[in-house]
C-alpha positions in Angstrom: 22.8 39.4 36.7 20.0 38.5 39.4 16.5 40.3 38.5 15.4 40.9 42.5 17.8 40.8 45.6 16.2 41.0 49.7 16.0 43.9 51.3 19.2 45.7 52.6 18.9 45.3 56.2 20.2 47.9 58.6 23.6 47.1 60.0 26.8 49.0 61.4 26.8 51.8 58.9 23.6 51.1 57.3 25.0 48.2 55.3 23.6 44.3 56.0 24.7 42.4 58.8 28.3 41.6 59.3 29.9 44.6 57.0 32.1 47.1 58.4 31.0 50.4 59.4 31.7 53.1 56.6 32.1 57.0 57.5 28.4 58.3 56.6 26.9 54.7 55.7 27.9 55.6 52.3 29.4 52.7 50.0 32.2 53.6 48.5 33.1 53.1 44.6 35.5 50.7 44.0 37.1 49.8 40.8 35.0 46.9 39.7 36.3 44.8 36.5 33.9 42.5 35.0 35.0 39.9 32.0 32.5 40.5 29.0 32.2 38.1 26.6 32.6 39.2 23.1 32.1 37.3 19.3 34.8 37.8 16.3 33.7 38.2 12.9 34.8 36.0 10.1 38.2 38.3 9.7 38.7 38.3 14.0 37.3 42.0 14.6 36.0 41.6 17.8 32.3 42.4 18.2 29.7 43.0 21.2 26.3 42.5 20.9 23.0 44.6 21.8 20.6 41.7 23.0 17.7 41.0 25.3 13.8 41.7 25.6 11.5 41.3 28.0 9.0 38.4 28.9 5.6 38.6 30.9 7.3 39.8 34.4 10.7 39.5 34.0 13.6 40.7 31.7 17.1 41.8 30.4 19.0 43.7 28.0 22.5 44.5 26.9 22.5 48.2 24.7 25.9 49.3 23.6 27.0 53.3 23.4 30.0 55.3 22.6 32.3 56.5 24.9 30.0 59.6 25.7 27.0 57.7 25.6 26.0 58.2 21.9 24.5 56.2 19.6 26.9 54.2 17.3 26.3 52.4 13.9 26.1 48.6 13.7 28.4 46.4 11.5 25.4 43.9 11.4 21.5 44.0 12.9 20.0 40.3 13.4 17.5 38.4 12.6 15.3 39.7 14.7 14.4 36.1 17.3 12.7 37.2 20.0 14.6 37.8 23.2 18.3 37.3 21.5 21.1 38.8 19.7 19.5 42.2 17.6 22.6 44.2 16.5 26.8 43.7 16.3 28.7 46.3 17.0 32.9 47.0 16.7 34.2 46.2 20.3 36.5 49.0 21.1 38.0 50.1 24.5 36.3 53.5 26.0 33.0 52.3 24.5 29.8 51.4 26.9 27.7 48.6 27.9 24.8 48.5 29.9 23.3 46.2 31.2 19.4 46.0 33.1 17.0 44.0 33.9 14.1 44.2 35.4 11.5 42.3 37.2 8.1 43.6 37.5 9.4 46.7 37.0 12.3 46.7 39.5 15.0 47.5 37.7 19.1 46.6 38.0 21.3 48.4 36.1 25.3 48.3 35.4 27.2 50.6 33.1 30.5 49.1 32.5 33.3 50.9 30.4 35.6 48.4 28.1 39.5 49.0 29.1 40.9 46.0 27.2 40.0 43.4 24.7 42.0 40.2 24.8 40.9 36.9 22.8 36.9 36.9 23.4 36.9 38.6 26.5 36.5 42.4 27.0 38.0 43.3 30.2 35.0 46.1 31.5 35.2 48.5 34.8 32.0 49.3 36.5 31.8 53.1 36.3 27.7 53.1 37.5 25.3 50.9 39.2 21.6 51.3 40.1 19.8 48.7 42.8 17.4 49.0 45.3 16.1 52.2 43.8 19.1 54.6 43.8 22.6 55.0 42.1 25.9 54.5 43.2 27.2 57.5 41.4 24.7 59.8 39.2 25.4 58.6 35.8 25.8 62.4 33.7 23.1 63.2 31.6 24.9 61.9 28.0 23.6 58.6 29.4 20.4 58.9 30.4 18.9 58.5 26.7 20.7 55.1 26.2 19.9 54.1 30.1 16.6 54.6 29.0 16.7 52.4 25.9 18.3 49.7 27.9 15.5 49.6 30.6 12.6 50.0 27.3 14.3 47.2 25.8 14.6 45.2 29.2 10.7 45.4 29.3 9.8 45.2 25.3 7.9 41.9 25.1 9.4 39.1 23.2 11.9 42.0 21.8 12.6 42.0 18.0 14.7 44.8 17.1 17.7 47.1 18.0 16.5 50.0 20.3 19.7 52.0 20.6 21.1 52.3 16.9 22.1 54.8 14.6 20.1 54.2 11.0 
C-alpha cells in the first residue's frame, strides 16, 4: 500500500486521463479481492496479525475486527518491537481487516472482508476504501471506532502495543 499518490487529474468523467467516461463521474464499486497473507500456529489454526506504527512522517497499520466491526479477543499479544507484529488473532471468514497508512497525516485506508482461507492466504474483498480525502462507500458507523484505531495506530510513534483489543 503506497502512503501518497498525485493528484486525480480531471478527465472524461472526472477520472485521470485516458479512463472512460462514467454516468455522474462517480466510480463505481467493484468487487475487489485482495490475497492476505496469514501465519498458522503450532497446531495449523490460521492466524492474522494486528501490526504497524508509525515513524517521524510516515506510517501503517493492520487492526483486525469482527464481522460487525467489534473488538475481538487475541489468542496471543507480542512482544511488543516497535513497528511489528502486536497481537494474533483466529483468522476466520466474515471477519475484518483494515488497513491505513498515512503520510504526514494523509491518510489511505482499505477495509477488506475475509471470504476464504486456503493454506496461508486469506482470500479478502474490498468492501471500503478512503483516498484522496473521501470514501468510496460510507463505511456504517460499527466501524468507525476500529477505523479510528487503525489510523491512531498508523501514526503512534515507534508503536508498541495492540490498539484494537478486547482485555
Amino acid at each position: 500500500m503506497g502512503f501518497r499518490l498525485p493528484p486525480k487529474k480531471p478527465g472524461p468523467g472526472g477520472g485521470r486521463p485516458g479512463e472512460k467516461a462514467r454516468p455522474g463521474g462517480e466510480e463505481e464499486m467493484e468487487e475487489k479481492m485482495e490475497m492476505l497473507e496469514i501465519e498458522r500456529s503450532i497446531r495449523g489454526t490460521p492466524r492474522i496479525c494486528e501490526k504497524g506504527g508509525g515513524f517521524t512522517n510516515t506510517g501503517s497499520a493492520q487492526i483486525i475486527a469482527g464481522p460487525n466491526g467489534e473488538r475481538l479477543k487475541p489468542k496471543a499479544v507480542g512482544p511488543g518491537f516497535a513497528c511489528g507484529t502486536h497481537a494474533e488473532f483466529e483468522a476466520f471468514p466474515g471477519m475484518l481487516v483494515i488497513q491505513a497508512g498515512q503520510w504526514r497525516g494523509d491518510y489511505e485506508i482499505s477495509v477488506y472482508r475475509i471470504v476464504e482461507i486456503t493454506g496461508n492466504w486469506a482470500k479478502a474483498q474490498l468492501i471500503h476504501r478512503f483516498e484522496r480525502g473521501e470514501w468510496n462507500v460510507d463505511p456504517p458507523e460499527t466501524l468507525r471506532e476500529a477505523i479510528e484505531a487503525a489510523k491512531k495506530k498508523a501514526r503512534c510513534y515507534h508503536c508498541r502495543r495492540p490498539h484494537y483489543i478486547l482485555p
